[in-house]
Backbone as CSV, one residue per row, in Angstrom:
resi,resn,N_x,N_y,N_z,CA_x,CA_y,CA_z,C_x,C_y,C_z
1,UNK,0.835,-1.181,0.000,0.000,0.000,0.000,0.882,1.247,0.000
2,UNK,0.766,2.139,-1.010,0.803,3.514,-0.963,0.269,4.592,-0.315
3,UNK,0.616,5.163,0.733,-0.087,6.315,1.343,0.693,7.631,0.888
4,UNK,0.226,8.748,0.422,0.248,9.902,0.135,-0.022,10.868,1.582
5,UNK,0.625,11.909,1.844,0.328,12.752,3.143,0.574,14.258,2.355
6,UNK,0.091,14.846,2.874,-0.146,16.313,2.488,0.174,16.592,0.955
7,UNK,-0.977,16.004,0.370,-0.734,16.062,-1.177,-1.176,17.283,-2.334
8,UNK,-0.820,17.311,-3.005,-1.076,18.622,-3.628,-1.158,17.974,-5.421
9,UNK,-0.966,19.071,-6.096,-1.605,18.695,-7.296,-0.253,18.315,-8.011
10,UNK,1.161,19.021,-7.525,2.092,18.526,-8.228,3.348,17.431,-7.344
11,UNK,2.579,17.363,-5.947,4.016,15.862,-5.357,2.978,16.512,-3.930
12,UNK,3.531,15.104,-3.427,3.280,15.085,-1.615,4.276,15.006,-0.981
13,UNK,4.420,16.428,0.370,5.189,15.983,0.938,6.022,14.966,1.703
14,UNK,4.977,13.681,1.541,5.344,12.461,1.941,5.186,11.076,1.815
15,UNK,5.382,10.455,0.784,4.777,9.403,0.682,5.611,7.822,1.240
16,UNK,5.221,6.890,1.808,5.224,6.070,2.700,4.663,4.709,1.946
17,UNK,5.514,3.594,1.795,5.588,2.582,1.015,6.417,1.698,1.902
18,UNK,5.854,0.507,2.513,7.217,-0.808,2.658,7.584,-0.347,4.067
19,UNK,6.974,0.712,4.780,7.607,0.625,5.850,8.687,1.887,5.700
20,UNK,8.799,2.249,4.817,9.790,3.141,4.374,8.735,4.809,4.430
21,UNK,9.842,6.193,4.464,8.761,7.460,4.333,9.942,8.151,3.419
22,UNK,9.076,8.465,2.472,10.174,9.565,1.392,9.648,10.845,1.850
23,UNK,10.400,11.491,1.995,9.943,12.923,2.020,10.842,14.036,0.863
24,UNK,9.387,15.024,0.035,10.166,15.681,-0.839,11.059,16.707,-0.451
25,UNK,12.067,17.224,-1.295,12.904,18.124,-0.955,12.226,19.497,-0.420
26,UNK,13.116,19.592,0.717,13.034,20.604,1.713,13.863,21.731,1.394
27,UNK,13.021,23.383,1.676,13.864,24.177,1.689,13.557,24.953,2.830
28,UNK,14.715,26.303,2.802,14.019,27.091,4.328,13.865,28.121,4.174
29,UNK,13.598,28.895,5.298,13.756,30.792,5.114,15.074,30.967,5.761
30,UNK,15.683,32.253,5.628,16.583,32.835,6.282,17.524,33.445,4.923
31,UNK,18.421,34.392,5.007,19.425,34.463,4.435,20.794,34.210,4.320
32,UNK,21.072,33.233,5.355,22.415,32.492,5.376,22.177,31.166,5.454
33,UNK,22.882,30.517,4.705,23.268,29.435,4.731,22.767,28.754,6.153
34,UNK,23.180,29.032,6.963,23.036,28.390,8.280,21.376,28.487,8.595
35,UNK,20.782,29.884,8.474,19.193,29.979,8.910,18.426,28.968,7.796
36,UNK,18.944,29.269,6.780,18.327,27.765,5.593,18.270,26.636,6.116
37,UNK,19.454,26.054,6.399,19.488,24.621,6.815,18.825,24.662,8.221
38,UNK,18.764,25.106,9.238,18.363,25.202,10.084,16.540,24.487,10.033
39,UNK,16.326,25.783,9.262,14.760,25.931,9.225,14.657,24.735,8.382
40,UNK,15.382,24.389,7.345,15.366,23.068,6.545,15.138,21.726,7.356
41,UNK,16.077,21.931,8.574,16.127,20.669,9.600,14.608,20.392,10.258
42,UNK,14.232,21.533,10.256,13.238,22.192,11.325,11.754,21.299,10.809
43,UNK,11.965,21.493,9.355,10.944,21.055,8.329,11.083,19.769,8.168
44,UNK,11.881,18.593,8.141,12.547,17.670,7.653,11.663,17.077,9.008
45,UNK,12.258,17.611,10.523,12.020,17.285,11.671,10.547,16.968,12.072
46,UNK,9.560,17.969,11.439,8.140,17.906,11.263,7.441,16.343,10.265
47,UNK,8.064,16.738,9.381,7.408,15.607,8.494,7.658,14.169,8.794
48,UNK,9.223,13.984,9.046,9.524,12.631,9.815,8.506,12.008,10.796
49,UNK,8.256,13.340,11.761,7.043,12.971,13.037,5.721,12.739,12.009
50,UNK,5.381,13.416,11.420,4.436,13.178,10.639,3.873,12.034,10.105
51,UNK,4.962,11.162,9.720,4.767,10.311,8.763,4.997,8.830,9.907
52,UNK,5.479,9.593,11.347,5.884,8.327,12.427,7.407,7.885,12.091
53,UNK,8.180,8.969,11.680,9.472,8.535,11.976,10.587,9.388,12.730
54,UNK,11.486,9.710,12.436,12.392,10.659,13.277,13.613,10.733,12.782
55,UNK,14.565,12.030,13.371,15.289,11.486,12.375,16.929,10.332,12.688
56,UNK,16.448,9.960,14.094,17.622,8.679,14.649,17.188,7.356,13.300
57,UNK,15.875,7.821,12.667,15.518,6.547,11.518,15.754,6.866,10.215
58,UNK,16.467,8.241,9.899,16.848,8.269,8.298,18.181,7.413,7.929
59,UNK,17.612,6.655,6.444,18.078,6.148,6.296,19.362,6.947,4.784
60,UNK,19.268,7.671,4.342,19.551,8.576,3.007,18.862,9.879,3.029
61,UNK,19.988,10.584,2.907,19.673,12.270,2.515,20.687,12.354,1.624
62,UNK,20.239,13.638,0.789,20.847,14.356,-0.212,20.369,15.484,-0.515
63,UNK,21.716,16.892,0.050,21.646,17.736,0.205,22.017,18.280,-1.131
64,UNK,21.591,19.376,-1.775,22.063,20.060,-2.604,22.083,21.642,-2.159
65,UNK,23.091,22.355,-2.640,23.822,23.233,-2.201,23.716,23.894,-3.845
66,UNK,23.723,25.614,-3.324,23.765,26.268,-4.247,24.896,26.754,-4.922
67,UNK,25.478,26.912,-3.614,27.122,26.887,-3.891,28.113,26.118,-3.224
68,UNK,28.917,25.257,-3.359,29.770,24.303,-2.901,30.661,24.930,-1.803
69,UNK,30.737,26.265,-2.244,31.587,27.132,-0.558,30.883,27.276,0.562
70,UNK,29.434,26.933,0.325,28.947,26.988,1.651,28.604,25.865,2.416
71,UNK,29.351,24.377,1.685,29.797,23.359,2.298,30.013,23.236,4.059
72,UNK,30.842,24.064,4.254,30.777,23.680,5.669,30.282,24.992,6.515
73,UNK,29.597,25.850,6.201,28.913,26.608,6.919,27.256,25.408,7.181
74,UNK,27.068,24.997,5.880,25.691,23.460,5.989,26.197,22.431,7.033
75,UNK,27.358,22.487,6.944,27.821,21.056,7.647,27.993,21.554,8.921
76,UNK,27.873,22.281,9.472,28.357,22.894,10.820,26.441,22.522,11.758
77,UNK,25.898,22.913,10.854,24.554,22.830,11.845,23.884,21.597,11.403
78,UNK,24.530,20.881,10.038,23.797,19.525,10.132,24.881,18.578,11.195
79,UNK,25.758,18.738,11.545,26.431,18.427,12.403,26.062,18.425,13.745
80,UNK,25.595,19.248,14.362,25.098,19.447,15.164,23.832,18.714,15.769
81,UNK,22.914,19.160,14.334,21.768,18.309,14.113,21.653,16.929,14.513
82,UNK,22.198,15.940,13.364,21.943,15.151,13.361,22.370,13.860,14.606
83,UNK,21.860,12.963,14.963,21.505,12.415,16.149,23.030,11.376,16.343
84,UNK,23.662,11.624,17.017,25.271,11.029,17.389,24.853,9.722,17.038
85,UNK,25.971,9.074,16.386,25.920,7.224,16.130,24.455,6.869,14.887
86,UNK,23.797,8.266,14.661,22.697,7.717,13.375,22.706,8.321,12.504
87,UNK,23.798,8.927,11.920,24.327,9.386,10.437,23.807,8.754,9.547
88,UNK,22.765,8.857,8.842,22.157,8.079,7.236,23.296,8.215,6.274
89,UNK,23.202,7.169,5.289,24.037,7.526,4.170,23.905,8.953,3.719
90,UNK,25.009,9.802,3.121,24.847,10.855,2.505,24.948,11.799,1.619
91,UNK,24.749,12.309,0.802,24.886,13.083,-0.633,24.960,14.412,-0.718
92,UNK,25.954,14.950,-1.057,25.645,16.715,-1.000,26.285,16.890,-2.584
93,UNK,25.746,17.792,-3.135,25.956,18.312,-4.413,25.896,19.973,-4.371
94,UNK,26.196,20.531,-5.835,25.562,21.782,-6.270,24.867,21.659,-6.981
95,UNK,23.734,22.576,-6.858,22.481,22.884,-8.059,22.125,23.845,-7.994
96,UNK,21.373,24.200,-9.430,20.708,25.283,-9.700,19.439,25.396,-8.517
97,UNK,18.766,25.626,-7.688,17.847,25.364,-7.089,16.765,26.188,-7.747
98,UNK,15.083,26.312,-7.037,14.371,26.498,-7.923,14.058,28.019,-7.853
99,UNK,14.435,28.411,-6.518,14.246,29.905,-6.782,16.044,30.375,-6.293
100,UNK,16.251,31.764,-6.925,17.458,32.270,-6.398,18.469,32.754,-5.239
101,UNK,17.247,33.074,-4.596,17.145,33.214,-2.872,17.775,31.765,-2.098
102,UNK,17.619,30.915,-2.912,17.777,29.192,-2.436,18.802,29.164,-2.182
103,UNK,19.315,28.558,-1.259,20.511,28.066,-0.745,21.659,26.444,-0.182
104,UNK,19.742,26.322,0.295,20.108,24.745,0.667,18.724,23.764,0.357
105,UNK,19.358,22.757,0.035,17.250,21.869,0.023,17.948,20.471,0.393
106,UNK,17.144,19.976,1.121,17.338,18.904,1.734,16.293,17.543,1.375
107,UNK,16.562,16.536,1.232,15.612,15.191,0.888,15.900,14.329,1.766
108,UNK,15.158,13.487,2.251,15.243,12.625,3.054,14.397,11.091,2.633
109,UNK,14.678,10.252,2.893,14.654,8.539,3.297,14.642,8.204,4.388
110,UNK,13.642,7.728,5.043,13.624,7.484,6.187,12.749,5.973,6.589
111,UNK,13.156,5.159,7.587,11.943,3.670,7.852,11.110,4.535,9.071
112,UNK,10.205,3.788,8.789,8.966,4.177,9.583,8.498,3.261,11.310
C-alpha cells in the first residue's frame, strides 16, 4: 500500500511505502546558509514525526547546495543536528535550485 500525506496537485510531501517514508525536498527561510538549513532541519524534523518517523531513523539524505563554498557553513549545523551514532548515508551536491534566494534543500529517506 501507498499512502500519500499532504498532497497537492504537483508531489506530496510524503509518501510512505514498505515501511519506508520519502519525504520531498526541503527548503528554508533565512538568508544564510546556516538559517536555511536550520529551518530546513526544522521542516525535515516535522514531516519525519508526521509520517511516524524521526530522524535517529533516516536512512539517506541528499543535500544540494547552491554553492559548494557553503559546504561547511551546511555542515556545521547539520552536524550538530543530526543524532550522534545515526548518520544516514549521505549526498551533497551543487544545483541550480528552484528559486534564487535558495541556498540549501534537503531530501530525506527514512523507515517508519
Amino acid at each position: 500500500m501507498i499512502e500519500r500525506i499532504e498532497s497537492g496537485v504537483r508531489m506530496s510531501k510524503i509518501v510512505k511505502h514498505n515501511g519506508l517514508a520519502y519525504l520531498c525536498g526541503q527548503v528554508g527561510d533565512g538568508d544564510t546558509v546556516t538559517e536555511q538549513t536550520r529551518d530546513c532541519l526544522s521542516r525535515v524534523e516535522r514531516l519525519l514525526e508526521t509520517a511516524g518517523s524521526s530522524p535517529e531513523q533516516m536512512l539517506q539524505v541528499v543535500i544540494w547546495l547552491a554553492d559548494m563554498a557553503d559546504f561547511a557553513e551546511m555542515n556545521a549545523v547539520w552536524d550538530a543536528w543530526v543524532p550522534k551514532g545515526r548518520a544516514p548515508a549521505r549526498a551533497c551536491g551543487e544545483a541550480r535550485l528552484a528559486r534564487p534566494e535558495l541556498k540549501v534543500e534537503i531530501i530525506v529517506t527514512a523507515a517508519c
